[in-house]
N, C-alpha and C positions, 0 to 999 in steps of 0.2 A: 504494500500500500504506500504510495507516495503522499507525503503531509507536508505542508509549510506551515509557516509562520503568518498571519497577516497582521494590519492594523486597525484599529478604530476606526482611524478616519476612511480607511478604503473600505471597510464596512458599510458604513454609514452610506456612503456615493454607490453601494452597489445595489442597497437598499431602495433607494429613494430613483433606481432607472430598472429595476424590476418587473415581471410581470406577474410570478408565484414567489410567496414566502411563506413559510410556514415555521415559527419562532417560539419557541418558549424558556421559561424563568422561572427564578425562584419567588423572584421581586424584579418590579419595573417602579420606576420617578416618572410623575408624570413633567415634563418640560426636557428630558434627558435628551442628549442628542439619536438615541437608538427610536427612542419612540415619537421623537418629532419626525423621524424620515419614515417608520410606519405609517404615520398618520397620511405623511405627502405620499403615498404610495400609494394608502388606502383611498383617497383621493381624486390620486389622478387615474384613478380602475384597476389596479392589480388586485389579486387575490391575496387576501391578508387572514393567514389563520395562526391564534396568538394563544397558548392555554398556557396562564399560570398560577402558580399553588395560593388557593379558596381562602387557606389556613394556618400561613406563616407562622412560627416559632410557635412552637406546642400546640399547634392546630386550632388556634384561638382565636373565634371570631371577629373579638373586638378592637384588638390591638392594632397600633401606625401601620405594621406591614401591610396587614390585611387590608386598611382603608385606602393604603396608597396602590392595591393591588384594584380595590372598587374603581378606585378614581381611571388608574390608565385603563380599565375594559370599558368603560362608560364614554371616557372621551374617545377611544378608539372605533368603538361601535359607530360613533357620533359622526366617524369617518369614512364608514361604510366596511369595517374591516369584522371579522367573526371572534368573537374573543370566547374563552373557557375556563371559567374559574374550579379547580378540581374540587370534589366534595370529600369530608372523610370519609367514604369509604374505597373511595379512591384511593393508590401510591399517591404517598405524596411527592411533587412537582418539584426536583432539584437540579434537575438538568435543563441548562444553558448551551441549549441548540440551534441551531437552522439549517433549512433546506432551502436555498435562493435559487432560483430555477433550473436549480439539476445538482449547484455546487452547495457542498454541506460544510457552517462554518459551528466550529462547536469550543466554550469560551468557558472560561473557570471561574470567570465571576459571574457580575448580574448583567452582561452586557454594558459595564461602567468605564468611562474613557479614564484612563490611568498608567502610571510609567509600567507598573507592575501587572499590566492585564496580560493574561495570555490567552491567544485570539488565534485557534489553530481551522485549516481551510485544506479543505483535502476536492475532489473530484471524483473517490471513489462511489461507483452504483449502489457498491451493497451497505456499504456505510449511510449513505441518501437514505436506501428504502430500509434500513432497519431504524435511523433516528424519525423516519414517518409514521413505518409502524408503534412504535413507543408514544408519539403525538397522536396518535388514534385510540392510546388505550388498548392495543392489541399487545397479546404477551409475545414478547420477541426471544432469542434462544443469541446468547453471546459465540461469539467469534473468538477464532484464539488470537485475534487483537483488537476485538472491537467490543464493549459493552455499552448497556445502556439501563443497568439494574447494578445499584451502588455496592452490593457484595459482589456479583460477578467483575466489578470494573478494579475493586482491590484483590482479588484472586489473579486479578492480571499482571499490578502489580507486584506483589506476592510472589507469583514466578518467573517473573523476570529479575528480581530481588535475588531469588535462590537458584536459578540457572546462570547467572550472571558471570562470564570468566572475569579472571582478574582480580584485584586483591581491595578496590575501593570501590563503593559506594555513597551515594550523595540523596539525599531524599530528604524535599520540604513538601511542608503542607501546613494547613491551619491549623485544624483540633487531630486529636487522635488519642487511641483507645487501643485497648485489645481486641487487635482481629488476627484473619491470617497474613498480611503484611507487618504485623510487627513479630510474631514467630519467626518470619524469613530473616526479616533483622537481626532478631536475637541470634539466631543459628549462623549466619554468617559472620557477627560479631566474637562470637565463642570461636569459632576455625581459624580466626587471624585475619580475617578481613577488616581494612578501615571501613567503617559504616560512620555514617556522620549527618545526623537529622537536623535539621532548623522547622522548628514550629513555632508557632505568636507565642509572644511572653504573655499573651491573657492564659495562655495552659498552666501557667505557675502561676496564676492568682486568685485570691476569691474562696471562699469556704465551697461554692458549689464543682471545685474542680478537682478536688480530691482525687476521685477516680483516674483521670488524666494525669497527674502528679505522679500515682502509684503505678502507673504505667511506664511511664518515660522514667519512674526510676528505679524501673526492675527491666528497663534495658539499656541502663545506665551504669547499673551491678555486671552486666552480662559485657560492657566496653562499647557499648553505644556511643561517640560521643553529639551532644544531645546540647542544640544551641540556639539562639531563636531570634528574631528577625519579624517586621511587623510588614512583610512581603506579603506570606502569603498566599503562594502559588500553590497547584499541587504536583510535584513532579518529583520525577525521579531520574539517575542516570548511572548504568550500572555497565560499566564495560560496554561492548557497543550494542546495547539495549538502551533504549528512554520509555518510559509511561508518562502521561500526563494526561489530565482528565477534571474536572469535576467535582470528584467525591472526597473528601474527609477522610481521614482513617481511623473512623470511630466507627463500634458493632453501631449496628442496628438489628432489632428486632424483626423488622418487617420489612418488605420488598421500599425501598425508597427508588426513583425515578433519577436517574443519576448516568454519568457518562464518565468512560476511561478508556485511553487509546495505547497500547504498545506497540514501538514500531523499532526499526533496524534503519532504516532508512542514513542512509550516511551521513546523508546534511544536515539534518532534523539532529541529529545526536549532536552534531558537530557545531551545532548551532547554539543546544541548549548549554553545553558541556563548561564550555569556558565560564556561561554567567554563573551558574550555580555552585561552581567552586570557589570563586573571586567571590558571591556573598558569601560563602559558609568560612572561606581563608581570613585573616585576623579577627576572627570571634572568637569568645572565652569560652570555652564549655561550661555548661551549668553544672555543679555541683548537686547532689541530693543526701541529705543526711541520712543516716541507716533508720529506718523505718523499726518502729517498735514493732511485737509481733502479736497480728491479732488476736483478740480473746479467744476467737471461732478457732482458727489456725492451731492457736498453743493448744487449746484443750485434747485438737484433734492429735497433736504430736503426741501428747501425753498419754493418751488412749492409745497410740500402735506401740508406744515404747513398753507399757504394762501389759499391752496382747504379745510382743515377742517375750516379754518375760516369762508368760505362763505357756510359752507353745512345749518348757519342759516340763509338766505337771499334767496331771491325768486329764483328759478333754472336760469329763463333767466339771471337775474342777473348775478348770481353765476357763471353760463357759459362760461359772458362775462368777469368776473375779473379773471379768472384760464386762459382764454386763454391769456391775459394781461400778467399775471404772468410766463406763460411761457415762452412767447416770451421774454420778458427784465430777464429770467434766463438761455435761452439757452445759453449752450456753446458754 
């Protein structure tokens, strides 16, 4: 698959002399430059179909996102264009696509002009018709380099992580969590590989980011080193493999609406390769203090150390002290 690089502003201009688009987001500004060239698109008669997420940040109806998501389908409607606000019971809408009349440009933010946007533009067919099927709500089946369901699009990166020759890796992104891209991490960081993450310094702040904390510093124990930056991309570059995409590297629960692309592509690596090492090159690594050991955890330790103890002791026995041991360690 052959992939570039684009920009905003040639976005925008390809936008606004279109005949088919078909676009979607997480979140859209009404006044933005993306949505002012829909409007003039929608306008001057192109075919404008635009579905974005109903439910913004915790699926909450009444919150800014949501209102600013009411506002641009109202004014865009207003333009003659088709808009779709997803319902919960729909995936929810985190993919940052389009289809421009045949060419598919698919962007890791909200379609927001910025030094830091990455704005990738491919001409591959099946690329086209799988980010359309996804904007029809039809269930699509990932490519071994194309997804557009936020587990499948980190499974990609994930194995390109852990096939990856060579001895360093570089991987940013916003939030993250434990998935299967941060196992690949750990695992390559344990073999001798440099592995070297930048994620937002909002992942090291806030009582609500705990989770995230004890992530990044149980792959920070493993030689992760783990630095952060208020970039913000999501990418990776691992030997002459790249991902980039979309998606977070936080679980999720449920199917989310999401896009990730890994390619080989020589340019494309060779393009990304220099920026992402000049950001992650003089930053400090973050530190993480040794993490107490949780209540749940200790008890559980305590409990297999007193079950090996009894496996020399008659079974009935033995039975009856583990179940002992359990009870006066449950949490």
């Amino acid at each position: 698959m052959s992939v570039a690089f684009s920009t905003d502003a040639a976005f925008v201009e390809t936008l606004e002399s279109a005949r088919s688009i078909r676009l979607s987001a997480y979140v859209l500004r009404t006044g933005s430059p993306v949505v002012e060239a829909l409007e003039r698109a929608a306008s001057g008669g192109a075919g404008v179909d635009v579905v974005l997420e109903g439910l913004p940040h915790a699926r909450g109806a009444e919150g800014a996102l949501a209102r600013a998501n009411a506002a641009v389908a109202a004014d865009l409607r207003a333009c003659g264009a088709t808009v779709r606000l997803t319902q919960a019971s729909e995936e929810p809408m985190h993919m940052k696509a389009a289809v421009v009349d045949g060419t598919t440009y698919l962007d890791d933010r909200n379609w927001t002009t910025g030094e830091h946007d990455a704005l990738v533009v491919t001409t591959d067919a099946e690329v086209a018709r799988t980010v359309g099927e996804a904007l029809s709500g039809r269930p699509t089946r990932a490519s071994a380099s194309f997804a557009v369901e936020k587990r499948d699009a980190l499974r990609l990166e994930a194995e390109a992580i852990a096939a990856a020759p060579g001895d360093r890796i570089d991987v940013e992104t916003e939030s993250f969590g434990a998935t299967e891209m941060s196992v690949a991490l750990r695992d390559r960081a344990r073999s001798g590989s440099l592995v070297r993450l930048l994620v937002s310094p909002e992942e090291l702040r806030g009582p609500g980011a705990e989770r995230e904390r004890n992530a990044l510093a149980s792959l920070a124990a493993a030689g992760v080193q783990i630095e952060t930056s208020a970039a913000n991309e999501k990418l990776c570059v691992a030997g002459g493999d790249a991902w980039v995409g979309s998606a977070n590297a936080t679980y999720s629960p449920r199917p989310i609406a999401d896009w990730g692309l890994r390619t080989r592509d020589p340019a494309f690596v060779a393009s990304r390769k220099p920026a992402l090492r000049a950001e992650l090159d003089g930053r400090g690594a973050v530190t993480f203090p040794a993490a107490p050991l949780r209540p749940r955890r200790r008890a559980h330790r305590i409990v297999r150390a007193r079950w090996r103890r009894c496996l020399a002791r008659p079974f009935r026995r033995s039975s009856q002290v583990f179940r002992q041991a359990a009870l006066r360690c449950a949490p």
